[in-house]
C-alpha positions in Angstrom: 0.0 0.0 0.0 1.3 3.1 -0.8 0.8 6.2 1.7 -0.2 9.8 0.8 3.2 10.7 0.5 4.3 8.7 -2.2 0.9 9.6 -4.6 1.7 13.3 -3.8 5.4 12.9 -4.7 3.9 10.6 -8.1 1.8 13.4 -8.9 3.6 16.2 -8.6 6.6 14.4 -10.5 4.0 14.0 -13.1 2.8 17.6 -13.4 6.7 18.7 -13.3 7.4 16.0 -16.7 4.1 17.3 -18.6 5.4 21.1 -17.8 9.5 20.1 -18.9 8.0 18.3 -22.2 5.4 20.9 -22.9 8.0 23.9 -23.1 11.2 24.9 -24.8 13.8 24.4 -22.7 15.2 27.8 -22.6 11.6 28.8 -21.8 11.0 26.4 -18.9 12.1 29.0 -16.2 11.3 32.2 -17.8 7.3 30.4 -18.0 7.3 29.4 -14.8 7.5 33.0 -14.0 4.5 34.0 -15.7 2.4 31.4 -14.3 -0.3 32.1 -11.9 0.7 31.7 -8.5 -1.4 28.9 -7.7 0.7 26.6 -10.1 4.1 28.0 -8.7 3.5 25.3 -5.7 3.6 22.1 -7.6 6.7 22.9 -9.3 8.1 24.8 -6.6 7.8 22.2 -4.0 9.0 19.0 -6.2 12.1 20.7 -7.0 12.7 21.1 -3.5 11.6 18.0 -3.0 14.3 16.9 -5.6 17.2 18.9 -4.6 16.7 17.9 -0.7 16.4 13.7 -1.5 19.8 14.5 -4.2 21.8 16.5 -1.5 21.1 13.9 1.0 
């Protein structure tokens, strides 16, 4: 059985590999910035989530 955690992490790493395929690479960061805030969070928090599991 998987536990919240894990379906949260699954989704956002999905949301963060539609946004990375669906955007120019040089445009990736430059759109993020023009998003609405809302969908800053996803993003935001799997690539902390990602630099955190890869420093430790």
């Amino acid at each position: 059985m998987m536990n919240y955690q894990q379906i949260y992490q699954q989704i956002y790493i999905f949301l963060y590999l539609l946004y990375l395929l669906h955007l120019p690479y040089l445009l990736r960061l430059p759109c993020l910035l023009y998003l609405p805030y809302f969908l800053h969070l996803p993003y935001l928090l799997y690539l902390l989530y990602f630099l955190v599991i890869h420093i430790m």
